[in-house]
C-alpha positions in Angstrom: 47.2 147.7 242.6 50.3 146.7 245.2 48.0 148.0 247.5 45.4 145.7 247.1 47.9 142.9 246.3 49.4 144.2 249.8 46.0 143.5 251.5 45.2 139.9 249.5 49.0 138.5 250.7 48.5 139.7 254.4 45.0 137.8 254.5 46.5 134.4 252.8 49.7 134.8 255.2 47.4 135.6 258.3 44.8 132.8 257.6 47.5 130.5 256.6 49.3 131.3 260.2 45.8 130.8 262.5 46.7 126.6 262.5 50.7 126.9 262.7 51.7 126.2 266.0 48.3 124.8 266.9 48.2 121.9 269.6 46.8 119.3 269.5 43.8 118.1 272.4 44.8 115.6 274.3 41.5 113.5 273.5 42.9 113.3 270.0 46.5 112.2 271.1 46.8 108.3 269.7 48.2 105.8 271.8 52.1 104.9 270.3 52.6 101.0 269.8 54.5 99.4 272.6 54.1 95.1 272.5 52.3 93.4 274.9 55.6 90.5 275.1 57.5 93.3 277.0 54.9 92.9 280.2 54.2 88.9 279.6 56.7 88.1 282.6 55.4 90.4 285.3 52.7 88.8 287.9 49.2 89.7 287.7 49.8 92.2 290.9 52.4 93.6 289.1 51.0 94.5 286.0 47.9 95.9 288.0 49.9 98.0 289.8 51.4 99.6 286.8 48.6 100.2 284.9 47.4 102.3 288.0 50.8 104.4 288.0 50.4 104.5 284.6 46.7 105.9 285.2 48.0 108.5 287.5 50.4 109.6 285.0 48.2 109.6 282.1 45.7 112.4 284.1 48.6 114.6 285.1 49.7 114.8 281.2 46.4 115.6 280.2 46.3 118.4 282.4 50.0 119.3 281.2 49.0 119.2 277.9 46.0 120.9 277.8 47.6 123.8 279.5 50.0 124.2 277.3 46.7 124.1 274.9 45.5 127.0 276.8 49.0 129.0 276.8 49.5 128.4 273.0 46.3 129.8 272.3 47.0 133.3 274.4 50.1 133.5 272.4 48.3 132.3 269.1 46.1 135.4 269.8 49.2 138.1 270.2 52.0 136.8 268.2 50.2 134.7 265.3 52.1 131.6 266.3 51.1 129.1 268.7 53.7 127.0 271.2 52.4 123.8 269.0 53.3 120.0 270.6 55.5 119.4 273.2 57.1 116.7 275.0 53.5 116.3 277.1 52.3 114.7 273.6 55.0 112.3 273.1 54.6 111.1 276.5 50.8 110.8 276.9 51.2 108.7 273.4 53.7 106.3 275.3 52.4 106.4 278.2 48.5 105.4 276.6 50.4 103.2 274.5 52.2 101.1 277.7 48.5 101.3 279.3 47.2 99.4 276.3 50.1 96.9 276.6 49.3 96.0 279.6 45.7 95.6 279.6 46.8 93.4 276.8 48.6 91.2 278.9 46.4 91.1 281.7 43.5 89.6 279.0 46.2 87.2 277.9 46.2 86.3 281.4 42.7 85.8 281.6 42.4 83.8 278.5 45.4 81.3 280.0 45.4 80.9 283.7 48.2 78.9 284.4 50.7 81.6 283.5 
């Protein structure tokens, strides 16, 4: 009877452990709110030529984070635990979330050319 026990609480503890430490893609990472007010004041040039930086960035963290994807899931495989979220999450959020800011502004823009 503990021996079967034995076997049942390994399985529930093994299955239970397959999503801990899981990362997350970073097609699924959600943009964090940042308000459009904060770039209102920049010129037009300016704000494009953040949004470009910010594109740049934005490619290099989805690389970053979906190699840490990659590594967590090697060490998912041999230890039962995964590296789970990093900082590459938390900055790909802010950084889509200042990209949406921006292209806020710049269709503010648009809508009211004389500012």
């Amino acid at each position: 009877m503990k021996f079967i026990f034995s076997i049942v609480m390994l399985t529930l503890f093994g299955f239970a452990g397959c999503e801990y430490g899981d990362t997350t893609p970073a097609a699924m990472v959600a943009p964090e709110y940042v308000p459009s007010v904060d770039y209102s004041a920049y010129p037009y040039d300016k704000l494009v030529a953040m949004h470009q930086e910010l594109s740049r960035k934005e490619r290099n963290l989805i690389i970053a984070q979906e190699q840490r994807r990659e590594a967590s899931k090697k060490q998912e495989f041999w230890w039962g635990v995964g590296k789970g979220d990093g900082v590459e999450k938390s900055e790909l959020a802010r950084i889509r979330g200042e990209k949406d800011a921006i292209m806020e502004a710049l269709q503010l823009r648009k809508l009211q050319p004389g500012i």
